[in-house]
N, C-alpha and C positions, 0 to 999 in steps of 0.2 A: 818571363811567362813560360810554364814548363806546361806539354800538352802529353799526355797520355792518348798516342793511338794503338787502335785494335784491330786486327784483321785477322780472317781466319786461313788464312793460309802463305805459306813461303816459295809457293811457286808463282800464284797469280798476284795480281792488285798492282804491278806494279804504275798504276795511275796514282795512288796513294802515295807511294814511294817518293813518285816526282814532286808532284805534292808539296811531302813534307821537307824534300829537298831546298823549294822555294822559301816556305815556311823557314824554315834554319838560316838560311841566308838573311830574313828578317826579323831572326833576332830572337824566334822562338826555341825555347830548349827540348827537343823531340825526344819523344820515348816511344820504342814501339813494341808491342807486346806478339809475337811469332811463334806457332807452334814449334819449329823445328830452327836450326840455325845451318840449315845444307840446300835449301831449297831454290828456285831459279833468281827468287827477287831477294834474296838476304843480302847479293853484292849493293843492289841499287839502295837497299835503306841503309848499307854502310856508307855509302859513296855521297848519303844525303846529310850524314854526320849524327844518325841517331843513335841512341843508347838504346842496344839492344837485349831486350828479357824474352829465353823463350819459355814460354805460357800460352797452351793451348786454353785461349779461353772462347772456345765455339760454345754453345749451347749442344750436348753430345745426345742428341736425335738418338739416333743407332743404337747407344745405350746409355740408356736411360738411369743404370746404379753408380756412374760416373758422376752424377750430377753433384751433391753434395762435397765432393774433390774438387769438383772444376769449381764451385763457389766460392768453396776456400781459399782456391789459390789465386780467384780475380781479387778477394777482398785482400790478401796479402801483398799482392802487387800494389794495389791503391795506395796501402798502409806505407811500404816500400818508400813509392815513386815522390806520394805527396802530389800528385798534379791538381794545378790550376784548372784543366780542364780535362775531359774525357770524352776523348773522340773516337766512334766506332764506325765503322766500315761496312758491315754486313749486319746481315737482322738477326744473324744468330749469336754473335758476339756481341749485340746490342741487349736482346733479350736476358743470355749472361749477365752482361754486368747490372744490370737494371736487380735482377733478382738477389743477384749478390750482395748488391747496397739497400738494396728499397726502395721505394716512392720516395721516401722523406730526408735522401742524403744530398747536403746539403754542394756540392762540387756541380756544377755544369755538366751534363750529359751531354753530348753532338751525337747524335745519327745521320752520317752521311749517305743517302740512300743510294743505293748504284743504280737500281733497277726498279722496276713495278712489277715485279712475280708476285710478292707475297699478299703484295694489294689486293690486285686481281681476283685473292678469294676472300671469302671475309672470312673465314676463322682464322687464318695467319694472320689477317689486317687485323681483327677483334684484338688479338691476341698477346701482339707484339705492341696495339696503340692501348691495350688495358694495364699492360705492365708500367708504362713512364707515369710518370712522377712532377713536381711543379719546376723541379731544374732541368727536366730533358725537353731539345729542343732536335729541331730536323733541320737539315741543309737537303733540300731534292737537287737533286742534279738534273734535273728537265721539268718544268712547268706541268708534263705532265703528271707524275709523283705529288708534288704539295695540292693541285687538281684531288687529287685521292684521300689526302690528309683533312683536306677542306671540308668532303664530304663525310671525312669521321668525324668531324667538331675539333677540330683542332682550330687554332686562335690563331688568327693572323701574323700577330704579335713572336709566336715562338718558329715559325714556317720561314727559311731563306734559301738562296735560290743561288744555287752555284756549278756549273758544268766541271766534270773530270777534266782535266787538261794534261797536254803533252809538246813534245818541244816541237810547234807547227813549223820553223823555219830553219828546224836543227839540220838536215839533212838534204842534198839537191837532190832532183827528180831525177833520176839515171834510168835510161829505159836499159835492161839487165841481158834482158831474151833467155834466160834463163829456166822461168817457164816455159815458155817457146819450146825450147830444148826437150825440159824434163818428157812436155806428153809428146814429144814428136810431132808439133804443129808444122805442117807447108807454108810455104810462103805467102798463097794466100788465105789461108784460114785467122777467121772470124774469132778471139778469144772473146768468151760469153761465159761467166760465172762467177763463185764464191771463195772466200778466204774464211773460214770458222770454222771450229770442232764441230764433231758431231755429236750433239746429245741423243741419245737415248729417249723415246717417250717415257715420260712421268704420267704411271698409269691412276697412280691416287690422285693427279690433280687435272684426269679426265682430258687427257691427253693420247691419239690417236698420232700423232706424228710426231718428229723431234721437235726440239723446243726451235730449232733455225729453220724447220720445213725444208729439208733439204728434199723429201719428197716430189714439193709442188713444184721445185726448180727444176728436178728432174724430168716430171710430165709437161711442163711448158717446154723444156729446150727438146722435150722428143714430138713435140708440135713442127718448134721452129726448127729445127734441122732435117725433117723432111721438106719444108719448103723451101730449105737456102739449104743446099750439102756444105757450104763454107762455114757454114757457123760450125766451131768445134765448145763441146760443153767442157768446163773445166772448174775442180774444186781442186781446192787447197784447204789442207787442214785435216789430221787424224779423231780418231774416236776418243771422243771426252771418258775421262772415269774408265777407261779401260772394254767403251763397249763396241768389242770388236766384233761379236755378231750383229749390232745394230748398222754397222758401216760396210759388213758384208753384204746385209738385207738392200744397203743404199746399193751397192754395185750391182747386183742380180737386177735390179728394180732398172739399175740404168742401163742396163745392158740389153731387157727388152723393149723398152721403148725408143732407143737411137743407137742401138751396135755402139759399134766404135766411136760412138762422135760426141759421147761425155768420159772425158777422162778423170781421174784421181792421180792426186801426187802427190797426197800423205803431209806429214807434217816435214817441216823445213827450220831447218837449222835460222838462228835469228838473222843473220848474215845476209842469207837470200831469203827472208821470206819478207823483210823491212824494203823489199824495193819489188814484191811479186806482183803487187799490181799496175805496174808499168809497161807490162805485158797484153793486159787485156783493153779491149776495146769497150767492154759493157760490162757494169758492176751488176747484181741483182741479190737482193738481201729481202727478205720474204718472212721473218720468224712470226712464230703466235705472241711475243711477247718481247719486248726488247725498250732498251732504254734511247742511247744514239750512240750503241756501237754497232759495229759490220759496216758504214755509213761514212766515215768520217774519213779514217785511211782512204777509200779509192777518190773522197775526191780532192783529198788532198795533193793527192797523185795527179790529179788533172782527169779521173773517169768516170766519165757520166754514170750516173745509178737509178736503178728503180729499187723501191722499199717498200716496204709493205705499209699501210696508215695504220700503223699500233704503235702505242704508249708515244715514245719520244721522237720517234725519228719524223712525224711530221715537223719537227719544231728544226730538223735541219734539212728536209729532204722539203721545201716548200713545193709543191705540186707548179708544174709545167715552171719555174723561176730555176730552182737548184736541183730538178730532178723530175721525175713520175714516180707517182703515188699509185698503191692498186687495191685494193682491197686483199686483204690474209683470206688465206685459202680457196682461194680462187684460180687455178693455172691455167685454165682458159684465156683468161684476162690480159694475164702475166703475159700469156704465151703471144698475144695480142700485143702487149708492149712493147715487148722485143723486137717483133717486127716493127711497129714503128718508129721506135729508138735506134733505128739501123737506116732506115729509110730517110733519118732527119740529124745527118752528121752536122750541119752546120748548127742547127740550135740547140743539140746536145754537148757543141765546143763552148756556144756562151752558157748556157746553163754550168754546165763543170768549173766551166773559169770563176763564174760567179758562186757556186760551192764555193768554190777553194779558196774563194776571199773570205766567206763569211765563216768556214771552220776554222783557218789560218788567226780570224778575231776571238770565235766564239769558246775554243777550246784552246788557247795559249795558255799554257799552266802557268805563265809568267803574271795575266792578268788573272784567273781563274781563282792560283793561291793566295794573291793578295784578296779577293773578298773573304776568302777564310779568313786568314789572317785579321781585315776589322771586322768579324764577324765574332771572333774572340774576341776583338777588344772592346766592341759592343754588348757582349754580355758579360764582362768584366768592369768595363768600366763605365757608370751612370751617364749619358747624355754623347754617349759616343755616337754619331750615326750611325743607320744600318745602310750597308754601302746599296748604290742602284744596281738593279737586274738589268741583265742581257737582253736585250729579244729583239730573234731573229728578225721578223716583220720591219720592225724599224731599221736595223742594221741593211737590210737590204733595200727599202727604200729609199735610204741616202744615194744608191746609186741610181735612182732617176734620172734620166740625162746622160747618163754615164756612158762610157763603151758596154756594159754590161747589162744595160735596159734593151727587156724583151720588145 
């Protein structure tokens, strides 16, 4: 089985990477199609065993005279590879190759949707679900996604259902202190905060704050740090896409609302930033839109979280079982939470622990890539089943009775 995947870029994705690493180990033949071949994640899809072509094949927004090149060279790649199937990564290397082939070619299209940005407005949703064809087919990566698809008329039948995964039991839980270190925490301060870039507001898709709210996080911990001086506020993670006046705006922003008591400490080498939440006491991930990441890492770590209730992370952050839920854009709320997330150490230990059973299940790329895997072979071969969905709800349930029941 040889699979043709796509993604548009060679620094990020590496969830795809892992992936396809598993995939290879069972037997599929990986191609992977990479703008560049210097990028962060070009060791991980060599180390996965792929054949690598680089072919920017994004859909070139920006400019738009590039289109009929970038056509050409996704239909020469096809021509190329020959693949059994073609699996794409992002909506804009989806959109690509769809136009490249057409509705009526006749190869298995995958769209593995990372996220629900483009959903969320309907001309990208319009847009992106007018271009496929009777062989493209969708993998959501959270219930909420194919939820989206359902409402476009999309068929039951083409919609499956498969979480990004990563190696949940690769690595021990090391508390580092290293954070600690970096903003100058005392011995007794409260670590309270975020590990994610900062985007920039996206003014065209009516957007007043970053796409992570780093704003709201901002004005909730300058709530709660006037009432506890212990809590000290802390981000982790530089300005996405280079917007370093957007991240400047965050520190002036946070600098009036709590002095000193939210700090920044930039982006971090992989080394220390793969054990930075080991550090903190209290996760808090807040975005306008998000799938189930920001969410996953702290509690994998063991650190209670609150999230915001959009797109996907209810489907990990189950409200008072694996977390608090609060409504987006709200830091009143948030800032409310906090305090009681601090006040209630002991059933933020079983909620965590309880996390970190059900991400440790739900996002093992070791089970994850195998539903790809017969999810390929279901559309390849007549009468193969389509493997069972995950869900959370039940997974946690099972521990009724448990040491883990609220």
């Amino acid at each position: 089985m040889r699979v043709l995947h796509i993604v548009k870029t060679s620094d990020g994705a590496q969830w795809a990477a892992r992936q396809a690493h598993v995939l290879a180990d069972l037997g599929v033949e990986v191609h992977i199609a990479l703008p560049d071949d210097f990028g962060r994640s070009v060791n991980e899809w060599r180390a996965a065993g792929a054949t690598i072509h680089v072919a920017d094949l994004s859909l070139p927004i920006q400019k738009p005279h590039r289109l009929r090149v970038s056509l050409q060279r996704a239909r020469a790649l096809v021509a190329l590879v020959k693949p059994d199937i073609i699996h794409s990564h992002f909506v804009t290397t989806t959109c690509l190759m769809r136009m490249a082939l057409g509705k009526r070619h006749p190869i298995p299209r995958i769209y593995q949707v990372a996220g629900p940005l483009h959903l969320e407005h309907w001309w990208t949703r319009r847009f992106e679900v007018g271009l496929a064809g009777p062989a493209d087919v969708w993998i959501g990566s959270s219930r909420c996604i194919n939820q989206w698809y359902r409402q476009s008329g999309i068929s039951e039948d083409r919609l499956f259902l498969s979480y990004y995964g990563f190696q949940t039991r690769q690595l021990p839980q090391l508390v580092s202190g290293e954070i600690r270190r970096l903003v100058g925490a005392k011995p007794g301060d409260i670590l309270v905060g975020n590990v994610s870039w900062m985007y920039a507001p996206k003014f065209l898709l009516g957007q007043r704050v970053g796409l992570k709210c780093h704003e709201d996080i901002i004005e909730a911990l300058g709530i709660v740090t006037r009432r506890n001086p212990s809590v000290l506020g802390v981000f982790v993670g530089g300005a996405w896409n280079h917007a370093v006046k957007y991240e400047a705006k965050l520190k002036r922003l946070a600098a009036l609302r709590a002095g000193d008591r939210i700090r920044f400490v930039g982006s971090l080498p992989a080394e220390i930033a793969r054990y930075a939440w080991t550090d903190f006491e209290l996760a808090v991930h807040v975005p306008l839109s998000e799938n189930c990441g920001g969410v996953i890492e702290p509690l994998n770590a063991g650190v209670p979280v609150i999230a915001s209730a959009v797109g996907g992370l209810p489907e990990v952050i189950v409200n008072q079982r694996t977390g608090f839920l609060v409504p987006p854009r709200r830091p009143d709320v948030l800032a409310q939470t906090i305090v009681q997330a601090l006040n209630q150490q002991e059933k933020c230990r079983i909620m965590s622990a309880l996390g970190k059973q059900l991400v440790d299940t739900m996002f093992d790329v070791e089970r994850t890539a195998r539903e790809v895997f017969d999810i390929y072979r279901h559309l390849l071969e007549p009468g193969y089943p389509v493997p069972s969905s995950f869900h959370s709800d039940q997974f946690l349930d099972s521990f009724i009775g448990s040491s883990f029941s609220q």
